[in-house]
C-alpha positions, 0 to 999 in steps of 0.5 A: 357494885350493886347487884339487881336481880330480875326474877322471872319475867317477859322476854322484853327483859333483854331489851331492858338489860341492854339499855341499863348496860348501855346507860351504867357507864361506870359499871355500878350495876350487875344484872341477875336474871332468872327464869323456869326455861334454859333457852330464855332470851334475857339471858343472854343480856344480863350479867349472870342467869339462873333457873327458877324451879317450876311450879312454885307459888305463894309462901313457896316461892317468897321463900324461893325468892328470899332464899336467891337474894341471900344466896346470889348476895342481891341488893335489888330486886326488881320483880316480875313474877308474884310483883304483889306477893313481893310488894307485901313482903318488903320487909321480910326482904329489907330485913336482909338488907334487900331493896324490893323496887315494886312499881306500887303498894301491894294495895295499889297493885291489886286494884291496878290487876283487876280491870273492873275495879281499876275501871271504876276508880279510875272514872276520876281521872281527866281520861275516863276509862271506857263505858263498861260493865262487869258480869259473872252469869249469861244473865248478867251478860244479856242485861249488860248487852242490852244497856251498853248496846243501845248507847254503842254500836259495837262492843268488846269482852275482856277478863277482868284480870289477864295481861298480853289482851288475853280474852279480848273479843270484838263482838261481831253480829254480823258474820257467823262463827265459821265465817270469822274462823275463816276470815282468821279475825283473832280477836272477833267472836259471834254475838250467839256463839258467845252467848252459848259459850257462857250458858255453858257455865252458871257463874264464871271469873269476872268479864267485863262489858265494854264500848269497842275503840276503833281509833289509834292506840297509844302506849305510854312508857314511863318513869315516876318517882312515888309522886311525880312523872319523871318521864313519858315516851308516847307510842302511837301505834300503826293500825292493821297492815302497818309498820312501826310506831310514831313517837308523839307528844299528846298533852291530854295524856301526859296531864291523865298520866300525872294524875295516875302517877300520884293516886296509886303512887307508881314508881319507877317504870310503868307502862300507860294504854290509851285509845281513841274512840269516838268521844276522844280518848280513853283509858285502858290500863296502867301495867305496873311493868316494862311494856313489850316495845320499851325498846322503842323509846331506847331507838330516839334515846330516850334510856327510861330503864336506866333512868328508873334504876339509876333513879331509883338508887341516887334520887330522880331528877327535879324536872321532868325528862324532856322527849323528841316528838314526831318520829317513827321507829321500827323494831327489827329482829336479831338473830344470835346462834347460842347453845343451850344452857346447861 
């Protein structure tokens, strides 16, 4: 029995632990999950859970995380939390007989993290991320603003580092502060209120400067090998007010992903963001992760961590995995009582 252990991650965990389970037949594979909070939702599916002490980063958690494999006899680590510390310490953990399954090099990951770097490398690619430019001052922000908005009408700010759209804001120069409160648009600011917020301060973390994409919004979910796509479940999401998500075979993406896969070398599960504005599609991200809705691509029987696991411990496949197009599926929620864990 090989013994794979999650440590702290996304609550989509769960979603994840259940495909495995439903692909691993045989029972080859025992699932080990951690995470800080007791009433977290991936236990629920894994095989054996654990608590991870709070609070703890860098050379404290690598021990943490070296001190878990030994003690709980981990063969796989399939990591979450601190993924680049993990990925530049694999030999300290093979040392111990423990196979780190990051999804890149701990190089690669760095440039995947930070959004204005990943921007300009990937230029290169048959789908070009958006126009953008980076700032750190008002100054920046003012001349950057000046450049992109004679070529946009309607652009967008975003951090150059964060997950989950944390800081994305739709600049809006049309409705006053009070009337986007309002209005409860999320993820819109004022054109002048921003401004003042980043007078506030005289230099700040990276932000970046982008064409808003008003189109369609694809997410990818994938399986590589280091070198090659494996397999690619595309998700055309529904647009405000909608429900579901339609599965969809786009060649341009699958092409833009196959080149992705071989520059920075992903391997095993990765998930792929596009969106269409309106010069075609363009490149948002490549998480180095699981997405939120790998649930989906399970629901049209596609088991893609399954795949990767198995893949990545007996060797992947020579031909790419082949997938149904042109069906919607829903995500509904179920409820299960449980008590808390002690």
């Amino acid at each position: 029995m090989t013994r794979v252990w999650f440590n702290r991650t996304f609550s989509n965990v769960r979603a994840v632990f259940d495909l495995i389970r439903q692909g691993d037949e045989a029972g080859e594979f025992h699932l080990v999950c951690s995470h800080t909070q007791k009433e977290f939702p991936g236990f629920l599916s894994a095989h054996e859970f654990a608590l991870e002490p709070t609070g703890t980063v860098g050379d404290a958690y690598l021990d943490f995380c070296l001190d878990f494999c030994r003690e709980r006899r981990i063969d796989l680590l399939w990591p979450g939390k601190g993924v680049q510390l993990l990925a530049a310490y694999q030999e300290r953990f093979a040392e111990q007989g423990v196979r780190v399954l990051a999804p890149a090099s701990a190089d690669h990951l760095t440039t995947l993290m930070d959004k204005a770097r990943f921007y300009t490398e990937a230029r290169r690619f048959s789908i070009p991320p958006p126009d953008f430019l980076e700032f750190r001052t008002a100054d920046e922000f003012e001349t950057a603003y000046e450049r992109l908005r004679a070529s946009h009408e309607v652009l967008c700010v975003k951090p150059a580092e964060g997950v989950n759209g944390a800081g994305f804001r739709v600049i809006d120069e049309q409705r006053g502060g009070l009337e986007i409160l309002l209005q409860n648009a999320l993820y819109s600011i004022h054109h002048d209120g921003l401004r003042r917020l980043l007078s506030e301060s005289e230099t700040f973390e990276t932000l970046l400067l982008m064409e808003f994409l008003e189109g369609y919004e694809y997410s990818v979910d994938c399986v590589g090998d280091g070198q090659r796509l494996i397999a690619a479940v595309q998700r055309r999401k529904s647009k405000a007010g909608g429900y579901g998500q339609e599965i969809v075979d786009i060649p341009e993406l699958t092409q833009a992903i196959r080149e992705m896969t071989g520059a920075f070398g992903l391997l095993g599960l990765f998930n792929v963001q596009f969106r269409e504005g309106r010069n075609g599609f363009r490149l948002l991200e490549i998480n180095p992760r699981f997405s939120g809705g790998i649930g989906y691509a399970g629901a049209i029987g596609v088991n893609l961590p399954y795949l990767a696991l198995h893949g990545l411990t007996h060797g992947f496949p020579d031909q790419a995995h082949r997938v149904e197009s042109g069906v919607r599926v829903l995500e509904l929620a179920h409820f299960r009582r449980i008590e808390a864990v002690v």
